[in-house]
C-alpha positions in Angstrom: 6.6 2.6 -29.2 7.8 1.3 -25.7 6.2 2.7 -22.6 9.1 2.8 -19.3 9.6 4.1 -15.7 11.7 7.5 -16.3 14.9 7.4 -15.7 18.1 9.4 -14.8 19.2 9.9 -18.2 16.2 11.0 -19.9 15.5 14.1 -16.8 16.2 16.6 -19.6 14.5 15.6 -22.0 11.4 15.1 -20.0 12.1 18.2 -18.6 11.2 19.6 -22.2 8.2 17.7 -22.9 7.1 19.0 -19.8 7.3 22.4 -20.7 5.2 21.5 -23.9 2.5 20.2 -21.4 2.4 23.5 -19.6 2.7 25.7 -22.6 -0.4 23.3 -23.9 -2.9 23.9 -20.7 -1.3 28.0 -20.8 -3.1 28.1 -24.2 -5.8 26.0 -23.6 -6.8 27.9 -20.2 -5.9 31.3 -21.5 -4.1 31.7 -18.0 -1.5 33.9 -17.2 -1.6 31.3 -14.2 0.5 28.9 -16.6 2.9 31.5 -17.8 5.6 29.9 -16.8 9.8 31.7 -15.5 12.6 30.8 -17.8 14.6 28.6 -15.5 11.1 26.2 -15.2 12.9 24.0 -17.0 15.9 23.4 -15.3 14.1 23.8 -11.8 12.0 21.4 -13.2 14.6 18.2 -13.8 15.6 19.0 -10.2 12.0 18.6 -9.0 12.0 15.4 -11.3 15.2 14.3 -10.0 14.0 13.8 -6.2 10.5 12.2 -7.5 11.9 9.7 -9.3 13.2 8.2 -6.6 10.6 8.7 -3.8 8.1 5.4 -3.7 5.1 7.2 -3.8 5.8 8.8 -7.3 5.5 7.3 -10.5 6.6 8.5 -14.0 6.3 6.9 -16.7 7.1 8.0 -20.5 6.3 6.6 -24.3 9.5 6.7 -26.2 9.0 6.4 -30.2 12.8 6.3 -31.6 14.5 6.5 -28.3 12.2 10.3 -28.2 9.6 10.7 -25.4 6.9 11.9 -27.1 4.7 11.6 -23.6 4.0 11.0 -20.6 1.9 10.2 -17.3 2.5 11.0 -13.5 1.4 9.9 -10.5 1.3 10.2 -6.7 -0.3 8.5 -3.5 -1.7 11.0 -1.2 -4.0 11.7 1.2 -7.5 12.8 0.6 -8.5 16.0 0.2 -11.0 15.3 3.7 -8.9 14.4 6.2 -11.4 12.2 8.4 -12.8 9.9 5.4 -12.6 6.6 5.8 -10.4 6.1 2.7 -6.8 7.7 3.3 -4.7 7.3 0.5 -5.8 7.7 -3.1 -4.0 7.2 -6.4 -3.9 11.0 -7.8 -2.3 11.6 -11.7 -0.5 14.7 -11.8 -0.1 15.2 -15.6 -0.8 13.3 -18.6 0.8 14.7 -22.4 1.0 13.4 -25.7 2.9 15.3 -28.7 -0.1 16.2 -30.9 0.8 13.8 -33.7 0.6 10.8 -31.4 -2.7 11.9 -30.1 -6.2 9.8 -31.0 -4.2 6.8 -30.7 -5.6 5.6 -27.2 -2.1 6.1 -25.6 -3.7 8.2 -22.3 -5.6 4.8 -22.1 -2.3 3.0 -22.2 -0.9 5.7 -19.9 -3.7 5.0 -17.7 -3.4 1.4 -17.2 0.2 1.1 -17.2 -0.2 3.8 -13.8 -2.8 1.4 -12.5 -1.1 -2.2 -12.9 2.0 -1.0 -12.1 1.9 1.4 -9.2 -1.5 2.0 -8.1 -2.3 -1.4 -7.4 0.7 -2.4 -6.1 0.3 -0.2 -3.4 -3.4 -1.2 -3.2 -5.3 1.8 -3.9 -8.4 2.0 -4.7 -9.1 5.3 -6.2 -7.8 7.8 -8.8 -8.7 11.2 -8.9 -6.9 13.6 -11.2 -8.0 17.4 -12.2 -8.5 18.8 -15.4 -9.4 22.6 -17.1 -12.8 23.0 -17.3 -12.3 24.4 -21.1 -10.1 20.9 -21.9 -12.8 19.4 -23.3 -11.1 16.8 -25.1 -9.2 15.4 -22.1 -12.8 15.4 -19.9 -14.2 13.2 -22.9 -11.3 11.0 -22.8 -11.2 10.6 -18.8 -14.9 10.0 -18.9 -14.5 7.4 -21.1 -11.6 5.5 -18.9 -14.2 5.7 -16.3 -13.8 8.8 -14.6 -16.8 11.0 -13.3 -16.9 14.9 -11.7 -17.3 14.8 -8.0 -15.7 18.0 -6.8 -15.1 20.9 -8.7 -12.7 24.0 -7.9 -13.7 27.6 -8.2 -10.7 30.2 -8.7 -11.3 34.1 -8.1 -8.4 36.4 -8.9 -8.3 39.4 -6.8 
């Protein structure tokens, strides 16, 4: 298994894995928030397109015979308090792994192949990420890369 930068020629089929990702937090959430429209996929390998290229994006994907079977993604941003002393943080947009490559500490190679590669290069200093509060699994695997709760969000529909 070879972990690499996404590139041009693999935007469709990341485009499908990604659609596994948001079928797999629809079901874990329950949300009809994650129900996604049938062009999602296409609009999403033109949304994929233009980050790939941008310097403060990062994609990378695990490939086991020449298939991505995951992926992680990351941005620099600003903080979500606009007069804090810190003004860019590292922020990972989505992490997936196909199911049957799971529980083999690939989020954790994810994780520091994000870090060494991008996040430091561009010297920040923290990572924030969000999660479902029913994804248990994926809180006990951040929390044991590190990661703590420090802000939570509170949703009401109306």
């Amino acid at each position: 298994m070879q972990i690499e930068t996404l590139k041009e020629q693999d935007l469709s089929a990341f485009a499908e894995i990604y659609v596994e990702f948001i079928e797999s937090i629809r079901d874990i959430g329950f949300e009809i928030y994650y129900d996604y429209k049938p062009e999602m996929k296409e609009k999403m390998e033109r949304v994929f397109s233009i980050a790939i290229k941008k310097p403060e994006w990062k994609i990378f994907v695990a490939k086991e015979k020449n298939k991505i079977i995951g992926f992680i993604a990351g941005d620099i941003r600003q903080t979500f308090f606009p007069y804090s002393k810190i003004e860019k943080i590292g922020y990972i947009s989505a992490v997936y792994i196909a199911e049957e490559f799971r529980k083999e500490g690939l989020a954790r190679k994810f994780e520091k192949k994000i870090c060494d590669e991008f996040f430091s290069k561009h010297n920040i200093k923290y990572l924030e990420l969000h999660c479902l509060t029913n994804n248990i699994s994926a809180k006990k695997c951040w929390n044991n890369m590190g990661y703590e709760t420090f802000r939570e969000q509170l949703r009401k529909t109306l």
